[in-house]
TORFI-351050 format. One line per 2 residues: for each residue x, y, z of C-alpha. Coordinates in nm, 2 decimals, padded with zeros to 4 digits. Layout:
N
X:Y:Z | ...
***
This chain:
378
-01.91:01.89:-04.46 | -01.66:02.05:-04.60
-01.66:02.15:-05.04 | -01.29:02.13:-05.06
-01.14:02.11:-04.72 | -00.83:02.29:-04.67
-00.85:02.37:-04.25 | -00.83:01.94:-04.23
-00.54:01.95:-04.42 | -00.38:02.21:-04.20
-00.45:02.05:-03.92 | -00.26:01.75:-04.01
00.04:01.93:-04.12 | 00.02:02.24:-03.86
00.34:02.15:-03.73 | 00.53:02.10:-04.05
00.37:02.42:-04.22 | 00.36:02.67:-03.94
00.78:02.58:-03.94 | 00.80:02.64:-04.29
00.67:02.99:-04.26 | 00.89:03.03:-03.96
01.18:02.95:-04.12 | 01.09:03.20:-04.38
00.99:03.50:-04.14 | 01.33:03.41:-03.92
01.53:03.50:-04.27 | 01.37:03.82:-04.38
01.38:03.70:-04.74 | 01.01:03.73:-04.84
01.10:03.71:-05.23 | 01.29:03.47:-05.41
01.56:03.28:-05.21 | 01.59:02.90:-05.15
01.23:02.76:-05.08 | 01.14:02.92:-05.45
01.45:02.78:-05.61 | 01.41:02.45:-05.43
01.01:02.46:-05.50 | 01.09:02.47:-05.87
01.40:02.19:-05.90 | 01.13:01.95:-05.73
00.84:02.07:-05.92 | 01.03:02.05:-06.30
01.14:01.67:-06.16 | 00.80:01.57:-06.09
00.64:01.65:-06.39 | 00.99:01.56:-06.62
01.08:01.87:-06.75 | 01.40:02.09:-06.76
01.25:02.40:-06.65 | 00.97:02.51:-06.36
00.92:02.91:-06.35 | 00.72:02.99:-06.04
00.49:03.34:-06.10 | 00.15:03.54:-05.90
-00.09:03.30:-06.00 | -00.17:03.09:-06.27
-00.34:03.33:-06.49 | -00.01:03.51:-06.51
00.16:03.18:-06.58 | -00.08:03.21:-06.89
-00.03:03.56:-06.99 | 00.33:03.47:-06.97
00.40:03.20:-07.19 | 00.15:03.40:-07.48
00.41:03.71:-07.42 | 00.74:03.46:-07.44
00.57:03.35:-07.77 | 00.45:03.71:-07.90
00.12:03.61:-07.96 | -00.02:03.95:-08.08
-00.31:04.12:-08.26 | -00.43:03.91:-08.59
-00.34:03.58:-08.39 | -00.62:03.32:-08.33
-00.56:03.12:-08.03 | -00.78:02.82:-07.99
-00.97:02.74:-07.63 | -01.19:02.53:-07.52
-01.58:02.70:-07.48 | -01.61:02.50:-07.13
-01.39:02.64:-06.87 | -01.28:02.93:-06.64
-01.32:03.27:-06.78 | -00.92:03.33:-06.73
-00.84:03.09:-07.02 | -01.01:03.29:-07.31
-00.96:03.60:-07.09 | -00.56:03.59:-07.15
-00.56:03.55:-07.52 | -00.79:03.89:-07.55
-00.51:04.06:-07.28 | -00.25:03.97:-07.48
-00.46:04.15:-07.82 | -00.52:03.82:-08.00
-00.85:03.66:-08.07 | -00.99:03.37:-07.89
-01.13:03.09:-08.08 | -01.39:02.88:-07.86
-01.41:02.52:-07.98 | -01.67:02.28:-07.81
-01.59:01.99:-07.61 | -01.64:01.63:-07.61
-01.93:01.53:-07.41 | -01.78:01.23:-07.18
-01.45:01.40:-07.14 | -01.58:01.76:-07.09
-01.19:01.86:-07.26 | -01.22:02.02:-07.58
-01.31:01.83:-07.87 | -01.09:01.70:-08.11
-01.31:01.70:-08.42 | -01.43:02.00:-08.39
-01.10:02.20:-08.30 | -00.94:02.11:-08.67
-01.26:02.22:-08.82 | -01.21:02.55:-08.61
-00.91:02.60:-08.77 | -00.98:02.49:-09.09
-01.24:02.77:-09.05 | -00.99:03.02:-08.93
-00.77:02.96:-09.22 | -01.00:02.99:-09.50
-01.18:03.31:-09.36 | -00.80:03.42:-09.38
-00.87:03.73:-09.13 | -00.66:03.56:-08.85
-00.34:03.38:-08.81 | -00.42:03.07:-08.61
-00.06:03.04:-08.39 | -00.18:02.80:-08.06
-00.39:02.55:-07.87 | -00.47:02.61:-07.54
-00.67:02.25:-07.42 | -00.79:02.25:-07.03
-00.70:01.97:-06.85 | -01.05:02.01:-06.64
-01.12:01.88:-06.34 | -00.81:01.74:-06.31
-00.85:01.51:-06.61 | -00.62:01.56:-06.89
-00.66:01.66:-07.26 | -00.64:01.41:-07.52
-00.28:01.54:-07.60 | -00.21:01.25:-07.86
-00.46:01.38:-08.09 | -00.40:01.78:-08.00
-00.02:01.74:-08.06 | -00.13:01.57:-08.42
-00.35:01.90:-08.50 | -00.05:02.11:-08.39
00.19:01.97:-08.61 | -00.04:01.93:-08.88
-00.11:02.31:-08.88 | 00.16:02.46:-08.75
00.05:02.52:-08.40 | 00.21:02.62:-08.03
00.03:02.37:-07.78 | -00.01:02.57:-07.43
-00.12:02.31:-07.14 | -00.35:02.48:-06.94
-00.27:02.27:-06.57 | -00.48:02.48:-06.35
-00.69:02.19:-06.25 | -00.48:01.85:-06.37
-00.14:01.88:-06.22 | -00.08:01.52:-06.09
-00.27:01.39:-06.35 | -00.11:01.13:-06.62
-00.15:00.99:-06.96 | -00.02:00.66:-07.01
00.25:00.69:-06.69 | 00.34:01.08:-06.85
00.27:01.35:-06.59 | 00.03:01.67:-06.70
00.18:01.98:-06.72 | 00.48:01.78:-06.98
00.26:01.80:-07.27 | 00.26:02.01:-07.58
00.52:02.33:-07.58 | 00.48:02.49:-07.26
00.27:02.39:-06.99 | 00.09:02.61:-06.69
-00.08:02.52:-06.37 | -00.25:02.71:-06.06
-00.17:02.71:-05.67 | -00.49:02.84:-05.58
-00.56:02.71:-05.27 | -00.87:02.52:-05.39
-00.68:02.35:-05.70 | -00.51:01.95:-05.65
-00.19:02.14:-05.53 | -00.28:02.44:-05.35
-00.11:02.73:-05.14 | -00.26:02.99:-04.93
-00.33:03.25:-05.11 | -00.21:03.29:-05.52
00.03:03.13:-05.72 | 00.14:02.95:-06.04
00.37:02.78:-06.26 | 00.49:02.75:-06.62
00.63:02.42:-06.73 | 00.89:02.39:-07.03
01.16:02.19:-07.19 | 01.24:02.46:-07.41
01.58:02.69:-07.30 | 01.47:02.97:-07.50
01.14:03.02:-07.40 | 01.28:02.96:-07.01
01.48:03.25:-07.02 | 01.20:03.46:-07.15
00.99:03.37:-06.89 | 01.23:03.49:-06.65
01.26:03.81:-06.77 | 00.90:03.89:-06.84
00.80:03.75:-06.48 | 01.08:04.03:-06.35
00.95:04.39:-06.50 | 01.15:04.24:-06.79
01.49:04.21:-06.65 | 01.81:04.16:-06.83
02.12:04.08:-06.63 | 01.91:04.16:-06.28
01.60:04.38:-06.22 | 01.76:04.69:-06.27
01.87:04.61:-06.63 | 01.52:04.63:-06.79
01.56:04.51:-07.18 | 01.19:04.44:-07.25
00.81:04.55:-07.10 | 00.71:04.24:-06.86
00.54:04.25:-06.56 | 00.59:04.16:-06.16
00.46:03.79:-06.12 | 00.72:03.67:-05.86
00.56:03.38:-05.60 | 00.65:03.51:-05.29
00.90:03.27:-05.09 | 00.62:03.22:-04.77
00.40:03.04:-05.05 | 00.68:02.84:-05.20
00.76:02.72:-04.82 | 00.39:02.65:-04.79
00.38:02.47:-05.13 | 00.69:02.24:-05.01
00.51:02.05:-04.72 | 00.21:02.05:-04.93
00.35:01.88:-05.22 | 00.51:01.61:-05.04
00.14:01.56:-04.89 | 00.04:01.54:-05.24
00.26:01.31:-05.37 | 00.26:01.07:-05.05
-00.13:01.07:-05.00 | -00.36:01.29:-05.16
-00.35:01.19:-05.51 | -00.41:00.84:-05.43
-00.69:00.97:-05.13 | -00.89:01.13:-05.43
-00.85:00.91:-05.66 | -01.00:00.61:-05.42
-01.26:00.91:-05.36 | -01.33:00.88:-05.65
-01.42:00.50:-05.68 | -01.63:00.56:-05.34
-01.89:00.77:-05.53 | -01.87:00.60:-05.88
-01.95:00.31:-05.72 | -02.24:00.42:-05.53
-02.35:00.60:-05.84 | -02.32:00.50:-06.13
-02.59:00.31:-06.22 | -02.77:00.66:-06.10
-02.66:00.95:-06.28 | -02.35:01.01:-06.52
-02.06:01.01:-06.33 | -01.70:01.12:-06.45
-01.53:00.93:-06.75 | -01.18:00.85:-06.73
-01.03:00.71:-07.06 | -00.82:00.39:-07.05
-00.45:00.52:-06.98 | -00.55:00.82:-06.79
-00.54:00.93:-06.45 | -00.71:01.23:-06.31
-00.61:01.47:-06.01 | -01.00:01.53:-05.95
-01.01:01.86:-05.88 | -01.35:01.85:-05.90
-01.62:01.52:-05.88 | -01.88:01.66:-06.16
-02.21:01.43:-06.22 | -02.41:01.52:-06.51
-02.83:01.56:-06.45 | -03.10:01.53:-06.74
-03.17:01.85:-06.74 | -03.13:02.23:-06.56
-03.46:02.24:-06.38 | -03.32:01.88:-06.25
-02.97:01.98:-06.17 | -03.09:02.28:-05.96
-03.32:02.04:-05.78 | -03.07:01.86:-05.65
-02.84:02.11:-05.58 | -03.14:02.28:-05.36
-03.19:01.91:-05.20 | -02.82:01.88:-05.16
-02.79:02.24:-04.97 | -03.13:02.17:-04.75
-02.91:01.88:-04.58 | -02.61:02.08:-04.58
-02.41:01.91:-04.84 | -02.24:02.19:-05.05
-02.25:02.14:-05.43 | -02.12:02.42:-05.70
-02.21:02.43:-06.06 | -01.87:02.48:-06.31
-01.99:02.63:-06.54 | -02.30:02.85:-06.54
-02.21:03.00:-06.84 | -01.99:02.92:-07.17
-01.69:03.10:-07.24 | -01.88:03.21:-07.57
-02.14:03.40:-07.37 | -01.94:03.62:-07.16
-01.97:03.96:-07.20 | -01.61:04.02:-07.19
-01.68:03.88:-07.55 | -01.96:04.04:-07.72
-01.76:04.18:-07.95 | -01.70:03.80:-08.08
-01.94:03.68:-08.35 | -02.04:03.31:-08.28
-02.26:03.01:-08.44 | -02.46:02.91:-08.14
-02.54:02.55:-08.31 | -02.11:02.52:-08.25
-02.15:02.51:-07.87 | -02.43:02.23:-07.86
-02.28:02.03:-07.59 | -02.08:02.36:-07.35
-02.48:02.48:-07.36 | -02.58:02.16:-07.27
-02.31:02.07:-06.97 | -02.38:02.43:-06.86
-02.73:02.33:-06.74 | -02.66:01.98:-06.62
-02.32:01.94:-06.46 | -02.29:01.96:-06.05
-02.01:01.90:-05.88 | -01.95:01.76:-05.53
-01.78:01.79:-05.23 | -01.44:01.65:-05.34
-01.13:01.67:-05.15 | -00.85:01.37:-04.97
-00.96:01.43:-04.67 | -01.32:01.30:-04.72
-01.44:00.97:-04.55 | -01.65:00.75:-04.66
-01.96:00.77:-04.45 | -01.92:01.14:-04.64
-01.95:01.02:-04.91 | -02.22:00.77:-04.86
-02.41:01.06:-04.72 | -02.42:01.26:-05.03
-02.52:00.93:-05.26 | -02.79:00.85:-05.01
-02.97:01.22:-05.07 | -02.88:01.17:-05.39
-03.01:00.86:-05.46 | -03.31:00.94:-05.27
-03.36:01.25:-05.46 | -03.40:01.08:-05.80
-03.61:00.75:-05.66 | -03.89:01.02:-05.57
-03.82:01.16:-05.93 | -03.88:00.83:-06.11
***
């Protein structure tokens, strides 16, 4: 059994993929050209925004958007504490502060509450400007973006959609990677939409902030790559992945979103009367980049993930550790009593073998040894 498997996937669209890349290797255009162009037009469409800028990865695509918007030294830049390290990681790259706010225990996306009193904090201290939001649509399950957008406004906040994990998720019928004033998302190969190797994508209805992109993505560029009118970087997505990402995304659209999805309802099904399964709010749809259960404890959690692996069932823990207790960040000063619930989820979540490929007597496999594991622990 497979965690996330990608060589199924392959298999099924061999023919179609293996003629994108040829396509690509008869041309000799291995940067830029039509499949990136192309790639982005469809991309913008789906989600409903003027503007796709394809870059290395989606890290970059973050880095990016902070440089199109100068966030700087003395900015505070608000994250949630329960995520990937590259979220809180980009904010320090880019010389501003990172201010990790705890999320909400059912949604596991950063908590509304307590990111106004986070800035409410920031402002009275007055050592920082606070400048933008950056929520985590995790797992594939957006960010309450109704309330985040209210905070924005109310403060006088940039909102930056951190898509690594939702893109093809929705609120209410409105695609992820739409929301707040830019929007990024990830092509590594294990994400909802994945390539075969790195990539990523920024997301914006704003022209201004487009055309930066552009240039920053491009060594800075002005009127071509040789006219260099700002420091940027080289985050291009090279044209094999875009050809790559092509099939894939009409894979996406036409099957997998709706193949995790009824994943999904397999393994709630079987188990929610057994352990704490994912919550999706009314008016949300997720891309399930990841099925997480939640345990009662670590010593529990680890059991099971031990169980899990002795009958070769993989199983991975996101996150072993909070953003707020990376070393990258000991320079940070921090109220552990903030973080009660990231601490928490740290030691309980585990996440399952989740992918559209999955069949059912899969899944039933890993709820039996589940449910068999906590019947002998009752």
């Amino acid at each position: 059994m497979q965690f996330r498997d990608l060589s199924t996937q392959y298999t099924i669209y061999k023919n179609e993929i293996d003629e994108a890349i040829q396509n690509v290797l008869n041309k000799g255009q291995f940067i830029g050209g039509k499949p990136v162009t192309e790639l982005e037009n469809q991309l913008a469409e789906y989600v409903g925004v003027k503007h796709c800028i394809t870059c290395a990865n989606g890290t970059d695509a973050l880095s990016l958007v902070l440089m199109a918007w100068d966030v700087k030294e003395g900015d505070a830049v608000f994250v949630p504490d329960f995520t990937f390290f590259s979220t809180g990681e980009v904010v320090s790259y880019n010389e501003a502060t990172p201010i990790f706010v705890d999320v909400n225990e059912k949604t596991f996306n950063i908590d509304i509450n307590k990111l106004e009193i986070a800035i409410k904090r920031v402002l009275d201290e007055g050592k920082l400007s606070p400048k933008v939001i950056i929520p985590v649509d995790l797992f594939g399950l957006p960010a309450n973006y109704t309330e985040i957008e209210k905070l924005a406004k109310k403060y006088d906040l940039l909102v930056l959609e951190d898509g690594a994990q939702g893109f093809g998720g929705k609120i209410n019928g409105q695609m992820a990677c739409s929301f707040g004033d830019a929007a990024t998302t990830s092509f590594f190969p294990a994400k909802p939409l994945g390539c075969y190797g790195d990539g990523g994508a920024i997301f914006t209805n704003n022209d201004e902030t487009a055309e930066l992109l552009r240039s920053y993505k491009v060594h800075g560029k002005g009127h071509d790559k040789y006219d260099n009118v700002r420091i940027g970087v080289n985050s291009r997505l090279d044209t094999i992945q875009a050809a790559i990402l092509k099939v894939k995304f009409k894979a996406f659209k036409e099957k997998e979103l709706d193949a995790v999805n009824w994943a999904f309802e397999v393994y709630t099904n079987n188990l929610k009367d057994i352990v704490e399964t994912p919550f999706i709010p009314e008016g949300y749809y997720s891309s399930f980049a990841q099925y997480t259960i939640k345990l009662d404890s670590k010593e529990e959690r680890d059991a099971l993930q031990q169980t899990l692996k002795e009958n070769d069932i993989p199983s991975m823990v996101y996150y072993v550790k909070p953003m707020h207790s990376q070393g990258a960040f000991s320079n940070l000063l921090f109220a552990e009593d903030d973080f009660t619930v990231t601490n928490q989820l740290c030691n309980t979540v585990l996440s399952l073998p989740m992918h559209p490929y999955l069949k059912e007597e899969e899944i039933n496999e890993v709820c039996h040894v589940i449910k068999e594991f906590i019947s002998l622990k009752v």
